[in-house]
C-alpha positions as CSV (number, residue, x, y, z in Angstrom):
1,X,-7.1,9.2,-11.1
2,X,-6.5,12.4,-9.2
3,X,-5.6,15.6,-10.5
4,X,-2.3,15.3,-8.6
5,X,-1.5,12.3,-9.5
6,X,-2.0,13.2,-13.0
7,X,0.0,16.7,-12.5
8,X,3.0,14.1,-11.3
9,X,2.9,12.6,-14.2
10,X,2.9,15.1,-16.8
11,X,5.9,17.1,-14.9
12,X,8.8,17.8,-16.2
13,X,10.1,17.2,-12.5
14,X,8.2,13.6,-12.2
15,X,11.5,11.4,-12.3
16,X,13.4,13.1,-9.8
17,X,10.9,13.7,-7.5
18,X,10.2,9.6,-7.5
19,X,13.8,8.8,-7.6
20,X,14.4,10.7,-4.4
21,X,11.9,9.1,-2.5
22,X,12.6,5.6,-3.6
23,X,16.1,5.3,-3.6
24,X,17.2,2.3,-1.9
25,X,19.6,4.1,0.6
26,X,17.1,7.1,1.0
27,X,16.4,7.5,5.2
28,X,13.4,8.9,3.7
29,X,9.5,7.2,3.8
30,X,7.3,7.6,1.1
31,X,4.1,6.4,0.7
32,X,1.7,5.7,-2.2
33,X,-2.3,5.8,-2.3
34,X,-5.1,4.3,-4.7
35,X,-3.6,4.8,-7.8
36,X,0.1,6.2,-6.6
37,X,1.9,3.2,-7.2
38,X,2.0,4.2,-11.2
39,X,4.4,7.1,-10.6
40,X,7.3,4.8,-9.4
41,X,6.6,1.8,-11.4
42,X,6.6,4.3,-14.5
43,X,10.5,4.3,-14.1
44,X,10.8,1.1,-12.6
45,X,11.6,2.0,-9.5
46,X,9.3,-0.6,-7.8
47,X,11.0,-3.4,-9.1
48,X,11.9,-6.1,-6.7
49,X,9.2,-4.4,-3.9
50,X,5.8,-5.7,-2.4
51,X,3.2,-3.4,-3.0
52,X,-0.8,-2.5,-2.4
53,X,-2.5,-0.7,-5.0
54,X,-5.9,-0.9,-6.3
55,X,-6.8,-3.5,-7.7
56,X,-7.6,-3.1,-11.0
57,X,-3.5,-1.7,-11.1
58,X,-2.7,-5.1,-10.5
59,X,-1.4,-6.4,-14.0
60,X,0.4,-3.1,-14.0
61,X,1.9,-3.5,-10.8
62,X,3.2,-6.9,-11.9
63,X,4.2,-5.8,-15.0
64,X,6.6,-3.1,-13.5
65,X,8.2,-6.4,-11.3
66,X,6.4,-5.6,-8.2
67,X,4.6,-8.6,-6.0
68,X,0.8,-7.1,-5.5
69,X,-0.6,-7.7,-2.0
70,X,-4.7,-7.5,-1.0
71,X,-4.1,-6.0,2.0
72,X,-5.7,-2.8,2.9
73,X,-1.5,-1.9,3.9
74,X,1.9,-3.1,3.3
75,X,4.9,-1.9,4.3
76,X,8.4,-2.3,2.2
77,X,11.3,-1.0,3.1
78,X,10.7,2.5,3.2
79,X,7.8,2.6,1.3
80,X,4.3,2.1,2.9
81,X,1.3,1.6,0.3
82,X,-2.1,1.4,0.7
């Protein structure tokens, strides 16, 4: 896991800084990495969204109501994983 990753985490700031990205009427992108996909699932934010990760995050993933792809991309709304 990276050190930012894990600085996301532990920050006081974490949930707002997910929620703006992900909201579902946000004209923003965001994108998620390796192991990025924990920050949003954390607080449920990828529920109902398809989603690349690595793949030992799968049961995670799934776990948070996201569909797992093994796809090297994938592209969801206005989210792009990888």
């Amino acid at each position: 896991m990276s050190i930012l990753t894990i600085f996301i985490m532990a920050s006081d700031a974490r949930l707002a800084l997910a929620r703006s990205g992900w909201a579902i009427i946000s004209p923003r992108t965001v994108g998620t990495i390796c192991h990025g996909p924990q920050v949003p699932a954390i607080y449920g934010l990828l529920r109902g969204r398809t989603t690349a990760a690595f793949p030992p995050l799968k049961g995670d993933m799934e776990n948070a109501g996201a569909t797992v792809v093994d796809e090297p991309d994938c592209v969801d709304r206005n989210m792009v994983s990888c």
